[in-house]
Backbone as JSON Lines, residues from 0, in Angstrom:
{"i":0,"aa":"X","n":[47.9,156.81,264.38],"ca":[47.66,155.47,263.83],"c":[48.32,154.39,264.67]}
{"i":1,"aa":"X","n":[49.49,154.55,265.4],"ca":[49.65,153.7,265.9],"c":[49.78,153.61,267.61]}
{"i":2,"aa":"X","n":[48.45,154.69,267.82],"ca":[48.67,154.84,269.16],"c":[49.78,154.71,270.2]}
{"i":3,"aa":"X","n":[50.36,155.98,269.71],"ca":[51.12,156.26,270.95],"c":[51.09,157.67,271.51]}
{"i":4,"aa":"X","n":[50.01,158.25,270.95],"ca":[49.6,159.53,271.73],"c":[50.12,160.25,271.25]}
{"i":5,"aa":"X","n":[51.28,160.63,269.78],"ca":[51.45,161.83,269.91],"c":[51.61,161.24,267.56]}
{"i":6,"aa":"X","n":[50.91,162.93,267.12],"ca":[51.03,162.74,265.95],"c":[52.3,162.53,265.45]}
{"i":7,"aa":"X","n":[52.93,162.11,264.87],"ca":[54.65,161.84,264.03],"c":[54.65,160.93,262.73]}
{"i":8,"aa":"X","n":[55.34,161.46,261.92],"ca":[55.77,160.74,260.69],"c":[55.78,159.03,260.94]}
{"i":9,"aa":"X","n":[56.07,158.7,262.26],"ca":[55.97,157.02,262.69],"c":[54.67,156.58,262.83]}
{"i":10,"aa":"X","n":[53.31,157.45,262.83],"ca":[52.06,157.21,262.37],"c":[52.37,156.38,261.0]}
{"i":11,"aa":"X","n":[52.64,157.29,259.89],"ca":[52.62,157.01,258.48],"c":[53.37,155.71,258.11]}
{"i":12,"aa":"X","n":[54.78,155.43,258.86],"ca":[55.54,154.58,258.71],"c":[54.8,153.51,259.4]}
{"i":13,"aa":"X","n":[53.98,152.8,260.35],"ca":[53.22,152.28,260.72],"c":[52.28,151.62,259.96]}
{"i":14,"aa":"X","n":[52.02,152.57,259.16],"ca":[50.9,152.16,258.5],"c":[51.24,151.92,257.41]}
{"i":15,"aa":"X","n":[52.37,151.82,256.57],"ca":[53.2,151.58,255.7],"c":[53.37,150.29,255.92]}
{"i":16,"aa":"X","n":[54.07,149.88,257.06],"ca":[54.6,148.73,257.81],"c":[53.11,148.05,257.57]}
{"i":17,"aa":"X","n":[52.37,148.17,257.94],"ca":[51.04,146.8,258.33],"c":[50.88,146.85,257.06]}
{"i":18,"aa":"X","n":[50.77,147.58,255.91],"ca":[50.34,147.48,254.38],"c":[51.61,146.33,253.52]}
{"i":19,"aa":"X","n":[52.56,146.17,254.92],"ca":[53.8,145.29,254.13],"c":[53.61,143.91,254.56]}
{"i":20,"aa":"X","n":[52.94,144.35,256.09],"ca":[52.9,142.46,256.36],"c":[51.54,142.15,256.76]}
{"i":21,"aa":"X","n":[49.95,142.93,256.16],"ca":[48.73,142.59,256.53],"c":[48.45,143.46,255.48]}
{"i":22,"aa":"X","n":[48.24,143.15,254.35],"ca":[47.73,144.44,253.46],"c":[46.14,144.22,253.55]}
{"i":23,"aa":"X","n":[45.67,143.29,253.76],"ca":[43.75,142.9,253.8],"c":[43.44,143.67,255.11]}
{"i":24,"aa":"X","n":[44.6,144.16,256.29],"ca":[43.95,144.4,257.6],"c":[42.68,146.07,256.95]}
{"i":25,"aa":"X","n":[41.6,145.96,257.56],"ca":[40.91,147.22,257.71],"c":[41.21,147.84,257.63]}
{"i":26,"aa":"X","n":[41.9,147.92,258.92],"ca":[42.64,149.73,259.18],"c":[42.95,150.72,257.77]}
{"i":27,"aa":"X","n":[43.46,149.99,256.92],"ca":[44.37,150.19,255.91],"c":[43.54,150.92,254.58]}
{"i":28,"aa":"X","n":[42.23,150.68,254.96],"ca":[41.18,150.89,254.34],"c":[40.32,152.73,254.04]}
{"i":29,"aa":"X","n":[41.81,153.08,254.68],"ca":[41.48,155.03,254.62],"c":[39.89,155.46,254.13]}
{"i":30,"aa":"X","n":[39.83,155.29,252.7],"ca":[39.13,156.46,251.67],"c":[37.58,155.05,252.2]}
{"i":31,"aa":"X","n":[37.77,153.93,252.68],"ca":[36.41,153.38,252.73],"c":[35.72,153.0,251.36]}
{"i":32,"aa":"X","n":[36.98,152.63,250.22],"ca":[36.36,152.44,249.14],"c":[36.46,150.59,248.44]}
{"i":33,"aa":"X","n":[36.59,149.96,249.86],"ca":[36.61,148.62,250.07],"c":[38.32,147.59,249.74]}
{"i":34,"aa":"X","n":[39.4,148.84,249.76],"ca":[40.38,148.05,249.18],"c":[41.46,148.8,249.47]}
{"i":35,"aa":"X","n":[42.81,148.13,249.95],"ca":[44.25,148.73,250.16],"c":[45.02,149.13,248.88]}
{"i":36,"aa":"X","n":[45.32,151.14,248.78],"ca":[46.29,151.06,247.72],"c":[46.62,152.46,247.56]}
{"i":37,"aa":"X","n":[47.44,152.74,246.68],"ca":[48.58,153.95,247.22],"c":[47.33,155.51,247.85]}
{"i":38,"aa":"X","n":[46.03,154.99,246.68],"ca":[45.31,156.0,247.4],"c":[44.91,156.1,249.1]}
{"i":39,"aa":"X","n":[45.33,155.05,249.59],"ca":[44.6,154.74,251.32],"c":[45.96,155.57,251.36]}
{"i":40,"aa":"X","n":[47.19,155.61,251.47],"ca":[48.09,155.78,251.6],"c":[48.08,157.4,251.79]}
{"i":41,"aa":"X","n":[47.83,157.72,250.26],"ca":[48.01,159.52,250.42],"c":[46.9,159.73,251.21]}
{"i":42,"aa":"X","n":[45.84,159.36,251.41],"ca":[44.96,160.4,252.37],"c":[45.05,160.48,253.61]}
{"i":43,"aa":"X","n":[45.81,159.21,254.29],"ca":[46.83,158.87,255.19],"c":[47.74,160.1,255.73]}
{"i":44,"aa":"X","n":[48.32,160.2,255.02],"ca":[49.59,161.56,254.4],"c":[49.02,162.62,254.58]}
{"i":45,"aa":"X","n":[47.87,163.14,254.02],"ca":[47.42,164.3,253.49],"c":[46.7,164.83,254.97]}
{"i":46,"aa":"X","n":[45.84,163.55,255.62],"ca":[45.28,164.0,256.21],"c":[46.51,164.41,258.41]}
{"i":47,"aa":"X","n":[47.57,163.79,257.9],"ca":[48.57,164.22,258.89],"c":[48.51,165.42,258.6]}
{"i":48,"aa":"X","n":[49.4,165.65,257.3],"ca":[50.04,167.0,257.07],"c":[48.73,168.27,257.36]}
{"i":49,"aa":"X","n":[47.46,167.56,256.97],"ca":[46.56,168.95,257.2],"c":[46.23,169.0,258.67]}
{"i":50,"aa":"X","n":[46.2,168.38,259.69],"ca":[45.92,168.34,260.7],"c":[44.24,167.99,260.96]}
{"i":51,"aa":"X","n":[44.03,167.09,260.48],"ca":[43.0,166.57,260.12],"c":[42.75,164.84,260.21]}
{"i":52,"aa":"X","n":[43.59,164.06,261.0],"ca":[44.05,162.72,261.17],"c":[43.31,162.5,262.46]}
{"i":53,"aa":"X","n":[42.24,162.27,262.53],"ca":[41.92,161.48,263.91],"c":[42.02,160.02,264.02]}
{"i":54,"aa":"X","n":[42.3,159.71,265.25],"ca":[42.4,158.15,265.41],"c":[41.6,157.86,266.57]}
{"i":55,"aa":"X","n":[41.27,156.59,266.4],"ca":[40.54,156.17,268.03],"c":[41.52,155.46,268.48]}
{"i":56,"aa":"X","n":[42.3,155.8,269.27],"ca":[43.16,155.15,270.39],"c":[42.91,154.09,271.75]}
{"i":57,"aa":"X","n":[43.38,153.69,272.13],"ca":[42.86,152.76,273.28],"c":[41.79,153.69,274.28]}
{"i":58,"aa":"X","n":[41.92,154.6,274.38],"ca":[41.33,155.53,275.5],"c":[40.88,156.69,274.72]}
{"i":59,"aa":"X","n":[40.82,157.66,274.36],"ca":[40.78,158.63,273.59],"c":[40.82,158.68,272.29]}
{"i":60,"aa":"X","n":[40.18,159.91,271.22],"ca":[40.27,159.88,269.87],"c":[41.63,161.4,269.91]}
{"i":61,"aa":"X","n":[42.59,161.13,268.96],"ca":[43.98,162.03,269.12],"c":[43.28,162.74,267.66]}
{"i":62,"aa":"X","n":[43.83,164.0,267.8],"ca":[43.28,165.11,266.37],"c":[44.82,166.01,266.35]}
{"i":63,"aa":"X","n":[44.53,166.0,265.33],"ca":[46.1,166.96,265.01],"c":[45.09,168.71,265.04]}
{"i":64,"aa":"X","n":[45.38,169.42,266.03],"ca":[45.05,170.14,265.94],"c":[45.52,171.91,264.8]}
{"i":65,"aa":"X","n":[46.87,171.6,264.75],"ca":[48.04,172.16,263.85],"c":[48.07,171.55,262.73]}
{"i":66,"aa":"X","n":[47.62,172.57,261.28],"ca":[48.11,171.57,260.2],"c":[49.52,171.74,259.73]}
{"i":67,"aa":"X","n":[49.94,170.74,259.59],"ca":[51.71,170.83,259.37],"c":[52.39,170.72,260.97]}
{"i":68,"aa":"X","n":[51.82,170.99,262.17],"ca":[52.48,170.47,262.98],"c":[52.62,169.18,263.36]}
{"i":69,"aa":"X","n":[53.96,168.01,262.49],"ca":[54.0,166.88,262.78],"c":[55.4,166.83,263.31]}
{"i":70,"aa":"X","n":[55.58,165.89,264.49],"ca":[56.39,165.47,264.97],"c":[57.29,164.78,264.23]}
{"i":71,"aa":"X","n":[58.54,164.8,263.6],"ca":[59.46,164.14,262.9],"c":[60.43,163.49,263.46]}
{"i":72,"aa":"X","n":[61.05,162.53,263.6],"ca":[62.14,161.61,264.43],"c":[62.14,160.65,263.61]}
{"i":73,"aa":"X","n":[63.58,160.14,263.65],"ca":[64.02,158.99,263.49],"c":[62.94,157.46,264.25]}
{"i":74,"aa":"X","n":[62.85,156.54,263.18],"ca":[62.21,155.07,263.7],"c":[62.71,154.26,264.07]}
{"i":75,"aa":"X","n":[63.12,153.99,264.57],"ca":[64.22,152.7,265.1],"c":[63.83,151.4,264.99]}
{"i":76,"aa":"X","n":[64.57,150.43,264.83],"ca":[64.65,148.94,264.5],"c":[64.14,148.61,263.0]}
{"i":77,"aa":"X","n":[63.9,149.33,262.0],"ca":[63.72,149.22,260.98],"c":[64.58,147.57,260.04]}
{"i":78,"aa":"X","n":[63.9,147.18,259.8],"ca":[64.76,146.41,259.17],"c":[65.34,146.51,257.49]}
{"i":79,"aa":"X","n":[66.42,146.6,256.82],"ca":[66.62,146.43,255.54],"c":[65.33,146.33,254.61]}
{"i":80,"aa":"X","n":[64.7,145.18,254.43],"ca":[63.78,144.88,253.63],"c":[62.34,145.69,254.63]}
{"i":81,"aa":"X","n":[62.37,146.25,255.27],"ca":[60.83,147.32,255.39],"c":[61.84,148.7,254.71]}
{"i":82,"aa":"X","n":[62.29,149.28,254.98],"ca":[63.36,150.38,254.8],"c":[63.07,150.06,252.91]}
{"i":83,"aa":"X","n":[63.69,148.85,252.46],"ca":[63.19,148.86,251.01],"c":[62.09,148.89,250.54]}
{"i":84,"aa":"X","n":[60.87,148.24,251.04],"ca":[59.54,148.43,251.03],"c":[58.98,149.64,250.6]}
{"i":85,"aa":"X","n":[59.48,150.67,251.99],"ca":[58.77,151.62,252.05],"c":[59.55,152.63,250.78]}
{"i":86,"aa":"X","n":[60.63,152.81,250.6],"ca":[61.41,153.43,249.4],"c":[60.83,153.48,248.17]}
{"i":87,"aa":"X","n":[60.51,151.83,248.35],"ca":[59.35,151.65,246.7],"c":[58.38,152.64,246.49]}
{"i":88,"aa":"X","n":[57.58,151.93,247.9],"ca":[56.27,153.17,247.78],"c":[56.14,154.58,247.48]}
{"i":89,"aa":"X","n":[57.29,155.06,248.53],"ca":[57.35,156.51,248.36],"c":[57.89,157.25,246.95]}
{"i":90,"aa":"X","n":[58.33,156.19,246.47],"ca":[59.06,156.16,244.82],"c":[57.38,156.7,243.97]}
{"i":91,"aa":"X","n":[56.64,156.1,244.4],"ca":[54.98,156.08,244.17],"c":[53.84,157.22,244.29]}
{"i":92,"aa":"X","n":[54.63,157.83,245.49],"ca":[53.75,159.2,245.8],"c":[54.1,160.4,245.41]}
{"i":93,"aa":"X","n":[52.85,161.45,244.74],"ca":[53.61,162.75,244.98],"c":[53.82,163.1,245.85]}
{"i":94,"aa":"X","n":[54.84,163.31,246.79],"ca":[54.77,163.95,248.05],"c":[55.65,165.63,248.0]}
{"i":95,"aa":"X","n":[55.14,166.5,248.6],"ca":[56.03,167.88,248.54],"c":[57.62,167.35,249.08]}
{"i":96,"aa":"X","n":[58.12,168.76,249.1],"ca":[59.91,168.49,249.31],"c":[59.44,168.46,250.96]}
{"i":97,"aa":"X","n":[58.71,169.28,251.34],"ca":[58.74,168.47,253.2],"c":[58.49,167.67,253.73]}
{"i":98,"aa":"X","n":[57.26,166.77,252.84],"ca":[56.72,165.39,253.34],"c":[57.9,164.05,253.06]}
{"i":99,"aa":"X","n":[58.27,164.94,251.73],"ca":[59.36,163.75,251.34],"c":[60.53,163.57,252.35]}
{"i":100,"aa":"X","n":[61.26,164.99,253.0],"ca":[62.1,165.43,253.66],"c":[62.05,164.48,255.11]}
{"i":101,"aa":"X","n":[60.52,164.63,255.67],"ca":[59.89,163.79,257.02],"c":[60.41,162.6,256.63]}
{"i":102,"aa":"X","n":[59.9,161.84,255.69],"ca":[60.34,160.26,255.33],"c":[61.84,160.06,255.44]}
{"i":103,"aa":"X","n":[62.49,161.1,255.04],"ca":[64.24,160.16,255.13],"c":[64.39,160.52,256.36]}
{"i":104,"aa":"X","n":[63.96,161.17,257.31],"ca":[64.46,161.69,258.51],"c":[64.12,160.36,259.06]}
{"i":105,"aa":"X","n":[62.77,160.21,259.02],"ca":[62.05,158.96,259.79],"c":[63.07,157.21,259.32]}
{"i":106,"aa":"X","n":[63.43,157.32,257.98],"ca":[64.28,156.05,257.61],"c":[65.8,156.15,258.2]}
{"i":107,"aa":"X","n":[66.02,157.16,258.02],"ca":[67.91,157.18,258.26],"c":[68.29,158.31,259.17]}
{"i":108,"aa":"X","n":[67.57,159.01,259.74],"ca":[67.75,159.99,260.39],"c":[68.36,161.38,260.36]}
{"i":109,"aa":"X","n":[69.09,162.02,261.07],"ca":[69.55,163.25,260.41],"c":[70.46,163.95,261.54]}
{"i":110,"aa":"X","n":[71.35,164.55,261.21],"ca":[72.29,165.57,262.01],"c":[71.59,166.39,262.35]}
{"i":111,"aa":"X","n":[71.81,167.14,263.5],"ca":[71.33,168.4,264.49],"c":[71.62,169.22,263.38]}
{"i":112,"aa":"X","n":[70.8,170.43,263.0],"ca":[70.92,171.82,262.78],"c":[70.42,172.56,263.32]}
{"i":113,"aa":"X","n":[71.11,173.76,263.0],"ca":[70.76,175.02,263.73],"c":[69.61,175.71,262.72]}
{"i":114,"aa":"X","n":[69.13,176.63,263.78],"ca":[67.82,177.05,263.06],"c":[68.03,178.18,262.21]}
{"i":115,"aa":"X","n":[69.32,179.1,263.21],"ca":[69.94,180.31,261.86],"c":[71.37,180.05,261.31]}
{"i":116,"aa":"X","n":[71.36,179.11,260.45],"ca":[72.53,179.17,259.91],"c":[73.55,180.33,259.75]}
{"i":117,"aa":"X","n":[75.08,180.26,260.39],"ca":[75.77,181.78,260.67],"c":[76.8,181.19,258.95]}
{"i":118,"aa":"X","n":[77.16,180.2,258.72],"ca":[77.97,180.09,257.49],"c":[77.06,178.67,256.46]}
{"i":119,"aa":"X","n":[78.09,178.64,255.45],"ca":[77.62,177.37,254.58],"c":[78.33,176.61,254.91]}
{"i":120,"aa":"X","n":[77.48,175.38,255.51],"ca":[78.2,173.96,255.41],"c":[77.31,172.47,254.99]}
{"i":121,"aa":"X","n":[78.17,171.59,254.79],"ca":[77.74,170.14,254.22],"c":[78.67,169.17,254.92]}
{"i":122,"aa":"X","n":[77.25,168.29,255.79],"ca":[77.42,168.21,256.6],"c":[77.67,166.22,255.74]}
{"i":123,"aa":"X","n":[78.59,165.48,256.93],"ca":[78.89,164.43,256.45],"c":[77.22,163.7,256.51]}
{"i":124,"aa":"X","n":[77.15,162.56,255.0],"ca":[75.87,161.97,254.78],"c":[75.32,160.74,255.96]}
{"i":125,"aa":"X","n":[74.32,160.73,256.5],"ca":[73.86,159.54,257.47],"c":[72.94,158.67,256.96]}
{"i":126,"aa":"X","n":[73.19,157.62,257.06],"ca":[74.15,156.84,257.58],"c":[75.19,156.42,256.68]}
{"i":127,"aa":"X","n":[76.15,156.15,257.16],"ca":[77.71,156.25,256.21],"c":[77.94,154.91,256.81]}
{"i":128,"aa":"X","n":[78.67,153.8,256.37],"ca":[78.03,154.17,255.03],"c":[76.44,153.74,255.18]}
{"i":129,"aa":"X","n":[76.28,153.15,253.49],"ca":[74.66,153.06,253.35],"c":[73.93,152.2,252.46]}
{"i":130,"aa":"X","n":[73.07,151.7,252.6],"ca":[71.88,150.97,252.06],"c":[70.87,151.04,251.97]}
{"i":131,"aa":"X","n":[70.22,150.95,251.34],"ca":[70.36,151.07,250.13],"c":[70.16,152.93,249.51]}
{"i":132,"aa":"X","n":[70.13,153.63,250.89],"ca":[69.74,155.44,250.53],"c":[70.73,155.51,251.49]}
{"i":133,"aa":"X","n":[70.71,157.34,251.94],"ca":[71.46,157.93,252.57],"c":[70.74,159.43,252.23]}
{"i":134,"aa":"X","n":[71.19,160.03,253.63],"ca":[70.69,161.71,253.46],"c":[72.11,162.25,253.76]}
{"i":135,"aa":"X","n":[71.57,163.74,253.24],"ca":[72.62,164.61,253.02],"c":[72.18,166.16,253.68]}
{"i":136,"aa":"X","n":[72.76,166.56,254.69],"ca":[72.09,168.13,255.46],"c":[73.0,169.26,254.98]}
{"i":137,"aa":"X","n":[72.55,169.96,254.6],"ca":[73.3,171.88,254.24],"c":[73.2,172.7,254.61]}
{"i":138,"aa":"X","n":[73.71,173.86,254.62],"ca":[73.36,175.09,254.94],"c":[74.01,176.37,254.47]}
{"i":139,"aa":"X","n":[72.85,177.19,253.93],"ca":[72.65,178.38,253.6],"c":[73.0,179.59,254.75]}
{"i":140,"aa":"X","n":[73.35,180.48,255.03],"ca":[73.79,181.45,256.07],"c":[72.61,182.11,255.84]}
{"i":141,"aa":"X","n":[72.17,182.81,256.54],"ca":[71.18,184.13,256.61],"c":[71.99,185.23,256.12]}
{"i":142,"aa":"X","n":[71.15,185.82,255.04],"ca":[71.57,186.98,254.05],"c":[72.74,186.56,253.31]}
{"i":143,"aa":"X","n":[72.64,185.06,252.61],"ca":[73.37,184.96,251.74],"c":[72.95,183.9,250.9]}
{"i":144,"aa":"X","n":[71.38,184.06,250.25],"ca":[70.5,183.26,249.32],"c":[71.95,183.11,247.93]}
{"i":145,"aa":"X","n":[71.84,181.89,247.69],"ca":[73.03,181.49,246.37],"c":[71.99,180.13,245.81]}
{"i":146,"aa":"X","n":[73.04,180.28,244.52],"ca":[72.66,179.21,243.85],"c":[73.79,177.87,243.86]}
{"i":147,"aa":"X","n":[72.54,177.19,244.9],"ca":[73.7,175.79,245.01],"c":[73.66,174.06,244.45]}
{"i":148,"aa":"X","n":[74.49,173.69,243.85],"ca":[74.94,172.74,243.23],"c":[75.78,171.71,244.18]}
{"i":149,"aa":"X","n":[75.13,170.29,243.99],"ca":[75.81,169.41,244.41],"c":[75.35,168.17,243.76]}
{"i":150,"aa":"X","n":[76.83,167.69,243.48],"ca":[76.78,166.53,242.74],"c":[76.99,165.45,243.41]}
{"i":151,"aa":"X","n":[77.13,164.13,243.06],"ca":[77.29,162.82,243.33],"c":[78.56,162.25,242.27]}
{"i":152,"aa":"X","n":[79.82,162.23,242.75],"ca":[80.91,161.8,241.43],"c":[81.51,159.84,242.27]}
{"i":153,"aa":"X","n":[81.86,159.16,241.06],"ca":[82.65,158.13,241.6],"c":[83.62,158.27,241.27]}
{"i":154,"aa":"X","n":[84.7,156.76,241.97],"ca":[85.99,156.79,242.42],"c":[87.06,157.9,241.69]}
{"i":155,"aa":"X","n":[86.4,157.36,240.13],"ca":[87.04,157.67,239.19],"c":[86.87,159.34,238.43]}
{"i":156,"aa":"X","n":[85.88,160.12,239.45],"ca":[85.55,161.17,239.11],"c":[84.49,162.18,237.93]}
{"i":157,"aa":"X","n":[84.12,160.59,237.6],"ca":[82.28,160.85,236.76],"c":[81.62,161.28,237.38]}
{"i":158,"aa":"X","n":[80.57,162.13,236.77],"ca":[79.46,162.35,237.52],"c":[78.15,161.34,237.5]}
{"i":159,"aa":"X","n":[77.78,160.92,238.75],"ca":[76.78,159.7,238.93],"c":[75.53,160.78,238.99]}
{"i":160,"aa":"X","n":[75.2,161.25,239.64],"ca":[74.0,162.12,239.81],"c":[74.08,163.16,240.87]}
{"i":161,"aa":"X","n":[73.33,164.33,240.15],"ca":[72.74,165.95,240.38],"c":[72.16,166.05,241.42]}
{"i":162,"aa":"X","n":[72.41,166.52,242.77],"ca":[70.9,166.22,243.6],"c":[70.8,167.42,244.15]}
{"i":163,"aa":"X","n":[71.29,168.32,243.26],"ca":[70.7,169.97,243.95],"c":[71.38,170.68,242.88]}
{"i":164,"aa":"X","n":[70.6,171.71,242.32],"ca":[71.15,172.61,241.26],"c":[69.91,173.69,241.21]}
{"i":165,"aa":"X","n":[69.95,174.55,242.32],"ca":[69.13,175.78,242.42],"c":[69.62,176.66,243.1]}
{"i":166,"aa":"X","n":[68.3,177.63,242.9],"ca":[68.72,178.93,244.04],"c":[67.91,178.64,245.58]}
{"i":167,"aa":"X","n":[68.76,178.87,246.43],"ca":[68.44,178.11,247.92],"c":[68.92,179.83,248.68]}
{"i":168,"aa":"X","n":[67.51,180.08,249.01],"ca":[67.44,181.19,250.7],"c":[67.89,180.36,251.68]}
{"i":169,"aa":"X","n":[68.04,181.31,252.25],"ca":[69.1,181.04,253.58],"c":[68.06,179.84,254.59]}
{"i":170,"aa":"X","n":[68.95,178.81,254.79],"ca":[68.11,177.78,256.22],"c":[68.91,176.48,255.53]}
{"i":171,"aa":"X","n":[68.49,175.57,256.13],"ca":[69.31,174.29,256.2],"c":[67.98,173.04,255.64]}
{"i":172,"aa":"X","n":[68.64,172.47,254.92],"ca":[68.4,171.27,253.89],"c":[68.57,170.14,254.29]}
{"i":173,"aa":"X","n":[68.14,169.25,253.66],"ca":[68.31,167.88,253.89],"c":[67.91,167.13,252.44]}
{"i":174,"aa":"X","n":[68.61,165.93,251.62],"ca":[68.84,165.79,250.7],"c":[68.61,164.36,250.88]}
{"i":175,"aa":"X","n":[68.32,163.6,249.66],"ca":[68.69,162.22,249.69],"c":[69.24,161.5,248.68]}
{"i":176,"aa":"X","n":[69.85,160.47,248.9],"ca":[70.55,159.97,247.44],"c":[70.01,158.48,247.45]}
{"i":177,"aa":"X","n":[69.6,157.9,246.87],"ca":[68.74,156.48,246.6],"c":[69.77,155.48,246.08]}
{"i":178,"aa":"X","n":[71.1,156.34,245.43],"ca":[72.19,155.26,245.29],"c":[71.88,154.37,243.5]}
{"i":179,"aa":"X","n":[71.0,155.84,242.99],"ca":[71.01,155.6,241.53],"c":[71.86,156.32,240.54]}
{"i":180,"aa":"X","n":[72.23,156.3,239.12],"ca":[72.6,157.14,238.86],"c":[71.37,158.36,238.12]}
{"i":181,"aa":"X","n":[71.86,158.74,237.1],"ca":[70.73,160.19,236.26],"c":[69.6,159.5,235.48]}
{"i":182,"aa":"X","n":[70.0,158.07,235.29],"ca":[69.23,157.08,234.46],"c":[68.17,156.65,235.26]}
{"i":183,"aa":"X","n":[68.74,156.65,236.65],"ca":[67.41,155.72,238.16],"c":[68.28,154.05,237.8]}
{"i":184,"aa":"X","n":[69.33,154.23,237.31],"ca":[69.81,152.72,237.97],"c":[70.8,152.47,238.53]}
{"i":185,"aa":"X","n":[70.54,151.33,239.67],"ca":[71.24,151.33,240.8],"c":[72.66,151.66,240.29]}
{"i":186,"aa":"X","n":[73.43,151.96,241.22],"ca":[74.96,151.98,241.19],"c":[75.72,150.73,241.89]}
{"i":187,"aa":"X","n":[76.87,150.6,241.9],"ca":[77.47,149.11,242.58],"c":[78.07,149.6,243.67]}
{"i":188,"aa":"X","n":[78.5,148.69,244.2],"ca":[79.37,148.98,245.76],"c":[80.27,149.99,245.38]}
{"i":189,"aa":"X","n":[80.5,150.6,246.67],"ca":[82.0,151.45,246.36],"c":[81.98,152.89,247.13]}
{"i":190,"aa":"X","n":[83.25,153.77,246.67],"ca":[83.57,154.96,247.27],"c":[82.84,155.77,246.18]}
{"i":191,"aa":"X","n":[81.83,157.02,246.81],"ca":[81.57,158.03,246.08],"c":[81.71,159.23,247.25]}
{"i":192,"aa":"X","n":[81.77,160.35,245.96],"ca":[82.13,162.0,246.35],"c":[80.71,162.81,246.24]}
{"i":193,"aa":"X","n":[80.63,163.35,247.17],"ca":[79.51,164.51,247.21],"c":[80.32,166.03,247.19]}
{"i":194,"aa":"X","n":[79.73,166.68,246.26],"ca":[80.64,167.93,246.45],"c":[79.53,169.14,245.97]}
{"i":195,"aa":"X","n":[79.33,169.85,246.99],"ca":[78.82,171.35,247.06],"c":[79.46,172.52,246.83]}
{"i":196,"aa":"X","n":[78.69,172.91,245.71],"ca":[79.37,174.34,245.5],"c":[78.16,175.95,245.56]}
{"i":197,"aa":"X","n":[78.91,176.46,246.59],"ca":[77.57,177.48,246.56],"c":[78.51,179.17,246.59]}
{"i":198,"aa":"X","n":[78.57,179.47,245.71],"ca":[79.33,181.26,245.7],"c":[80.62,180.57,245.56]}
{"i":199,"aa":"X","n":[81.23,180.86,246.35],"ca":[82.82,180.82,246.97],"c":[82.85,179.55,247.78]}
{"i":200,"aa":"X","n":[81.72,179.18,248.21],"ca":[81.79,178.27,249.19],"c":[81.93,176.68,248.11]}
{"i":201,"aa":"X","n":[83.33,176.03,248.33],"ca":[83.06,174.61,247.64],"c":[83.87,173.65,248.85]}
{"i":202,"aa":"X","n":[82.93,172.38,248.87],"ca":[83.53,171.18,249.83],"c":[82.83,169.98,249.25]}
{"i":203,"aa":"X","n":[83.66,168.87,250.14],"ca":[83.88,167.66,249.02],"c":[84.24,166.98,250.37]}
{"i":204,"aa":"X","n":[82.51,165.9,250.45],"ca":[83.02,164.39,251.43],"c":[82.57,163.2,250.8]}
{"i":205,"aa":"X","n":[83.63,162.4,251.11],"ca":[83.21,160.93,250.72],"c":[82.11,160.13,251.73]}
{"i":206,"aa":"X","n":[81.51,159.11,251.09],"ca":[80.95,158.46,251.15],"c":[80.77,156.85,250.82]}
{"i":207,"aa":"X","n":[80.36,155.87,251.37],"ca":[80.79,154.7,251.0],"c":[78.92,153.92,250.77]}
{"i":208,"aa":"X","n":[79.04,153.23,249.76],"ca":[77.67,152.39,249.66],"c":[78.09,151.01,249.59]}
{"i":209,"aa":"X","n":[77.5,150.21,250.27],"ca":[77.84,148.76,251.12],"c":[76.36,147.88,250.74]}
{"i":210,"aa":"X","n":[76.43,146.99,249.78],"ca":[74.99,146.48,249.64],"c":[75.48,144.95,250.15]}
């Protein structure tokens, strides 16, 4: 979508972006059913993830030949208010835990992991601090599937919100916190605790939210 030759989650964010500051443009017009709206959006989505997205590019038409093979990276120069924009929206879509997963990578980016996790760790949240979201990366060891829990506590040691309470096979995660509490309303400035507990394995990093 936004011609640069190679399929990536910055297609979708693109086209997110022009729906924020040209919502009448064409393009935007996916399903061809004369009008911009969350449906142009998912088929947008749907048709990345299936490998099924052609575009006409300046020179060439690009086809995802792989379904599910999309390029994921960080977007750069994002500003605050697109970054909120797009949060709304995605607040909007069903999206699976991987499509959703692509989106915070693409907003806030993410720490290197390894592909075979050898222990459990939790890794400090990016960007630290944060506005108005933040992600959170983990890891599971190979041959040691547990059931893991991690909370969100403030200064004072409440619990603000749950953002993992399952059983997790072995590989590495990525999490996000929107900076609400269990209710979905915002929280205020300040120091909060993330703390993972998986078997034997428990750790505890702070975090700061800066609006």
């Amino acid at each position: 979508f936004n011609e640069d030759g190679r399929l990536s989650i910055s297609d979708a964010i693109a086209f997110l972006l022009l729906g924020f500051s040209d919502p009448v443009d064409q393009r935007l017009d996916r399903n061809s059913d004369g009008k911009y709206d969350l449906n142009d959006i998912i088929a947008l989505v749907n048709d990345i993830w299936n490998g099924t997205c052609s575009e006409v590019a300046v020179y060439a038409t690009l086809l995802a030949s792989t379904p599910g093979d999309v390029l994921v990276e960080k977007v750069d120069g994002l500003s605050v208010e697109q970054i909120e924009y797009i949060e709304t929206i995605l607040k909007k879509l069903d999206l699976t835990p991987e499509q959703e997963a692509a989106f915070r990578i693409a907003l806030y980016g993410q720490p290197g992991k390894a592909s075979l996790p050898k222990a459990f760790a939790l890794s400090q949240n990016a960007p630290n601090p944060f506005n108005p979201a933040t992600t959170i990366s983990y890891s599971v060891p190979e041959g040691a599937a547990a059931a893991v829990d991690m909370k969100v506590y403030d200064i004072r040691g409440q619990l603000v919100r749950t953002l993992v309470n399952e059983s997790k096979e072995a590989g590495s995660y990525t999490v996000f916190w929107d900076g609400t509490d269990e209710s979905g309303r915002k929280v205020s400035n300040g120091v909060y605790f993330y703390r993972m507990r998986a078997g034997k394995f428990v750790q505890t990093r702070k975090m700061v939210l800066l609006k």
